[in-house]
C-alpha positions as CSV (number, residue, x, y, z in Angstrom):
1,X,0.0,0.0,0.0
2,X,1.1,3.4,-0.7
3,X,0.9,6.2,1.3
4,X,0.8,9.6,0.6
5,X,1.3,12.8,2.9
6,X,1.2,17.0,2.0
7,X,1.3,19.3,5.3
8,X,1.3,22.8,5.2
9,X,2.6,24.8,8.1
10,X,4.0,28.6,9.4
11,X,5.9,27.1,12.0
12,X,8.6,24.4,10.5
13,X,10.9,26.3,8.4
14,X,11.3,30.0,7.7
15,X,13.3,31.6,5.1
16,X,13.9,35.1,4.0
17,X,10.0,35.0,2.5
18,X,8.2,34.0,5.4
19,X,7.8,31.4,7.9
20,X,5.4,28.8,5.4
21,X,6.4,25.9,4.4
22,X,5.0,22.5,2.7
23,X,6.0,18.8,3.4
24,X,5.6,15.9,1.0
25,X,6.0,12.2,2.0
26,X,5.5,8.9,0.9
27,X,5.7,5.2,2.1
28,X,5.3,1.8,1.3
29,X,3.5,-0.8,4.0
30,X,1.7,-3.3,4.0
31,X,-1.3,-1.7,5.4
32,X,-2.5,2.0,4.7
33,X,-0.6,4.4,7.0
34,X,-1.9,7.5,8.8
35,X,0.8,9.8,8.0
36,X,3.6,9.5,5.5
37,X,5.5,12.2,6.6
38,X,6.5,10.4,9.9
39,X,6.5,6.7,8.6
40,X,9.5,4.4,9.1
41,X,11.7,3.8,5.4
42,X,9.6,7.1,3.9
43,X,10.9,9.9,1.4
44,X,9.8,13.2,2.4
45,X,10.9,16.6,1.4
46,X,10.1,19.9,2.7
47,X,10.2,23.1,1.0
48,X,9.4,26.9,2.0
49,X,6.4,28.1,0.1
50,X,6.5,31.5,-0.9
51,X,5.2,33.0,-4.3
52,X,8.2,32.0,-6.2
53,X,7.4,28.2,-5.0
54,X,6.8,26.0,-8.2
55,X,7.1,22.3,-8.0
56,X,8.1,19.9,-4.8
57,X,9.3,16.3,-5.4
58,X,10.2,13.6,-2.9
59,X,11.6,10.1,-4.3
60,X,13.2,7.2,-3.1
61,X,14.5,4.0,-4.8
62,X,13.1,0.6,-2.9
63,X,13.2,-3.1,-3.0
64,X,10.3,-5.2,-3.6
65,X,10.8,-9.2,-4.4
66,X,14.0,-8.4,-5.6
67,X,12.9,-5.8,-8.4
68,X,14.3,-1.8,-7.9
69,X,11.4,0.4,-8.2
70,X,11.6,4.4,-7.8
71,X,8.9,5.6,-6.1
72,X,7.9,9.4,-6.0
73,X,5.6,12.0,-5.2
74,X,5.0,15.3,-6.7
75,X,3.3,18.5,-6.0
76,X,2.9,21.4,-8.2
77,X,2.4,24.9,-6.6
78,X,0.9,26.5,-9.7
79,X,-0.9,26.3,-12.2
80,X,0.6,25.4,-15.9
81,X,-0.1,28.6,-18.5
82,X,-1.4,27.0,-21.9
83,X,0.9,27.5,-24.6
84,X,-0.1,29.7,-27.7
């Protein structure tokens, strides 16, 4: 089962823009988890959201039977402008 977290906060990292930042986690279990973000063998990455803030990935490689799989998660900030 995958899990997948995205936590919003003012109070984890501040940067020269502002105390807000955004978290995004994800795990593999056998069951469902509550919370990615503080699982056990989980990718998480946390980035300061500002205005400037565009895209925020989090990915691990893992082992499953013996195969390599990359597993990821990815959260855009904005939205894409159409092209012409």
């Amino acid at each position: 089962m995958i899990t997948a977290s995205v936590f919003y906060t003012d109070e984890s990292m501040a940067s020269a823009e502002g105390s807000d930042s955004m978290q995004v986690g994800i795990a593999v279990s056998p069951k469902g988890l509550k919370d990615a973000l503080v699982a056990e063998n989980n990718a998480v990455s946390e980035s300061t959201n500002n205005d400037e803030q565009d895209t925020v990935r989090a990915k691990k490689y893992l082992r499953v039977n013996r195969r390599l799989y990359l597993l990821g998660i990815e959260c855009r900030c904005k939205e894409r402008t159409p092209s012409p």
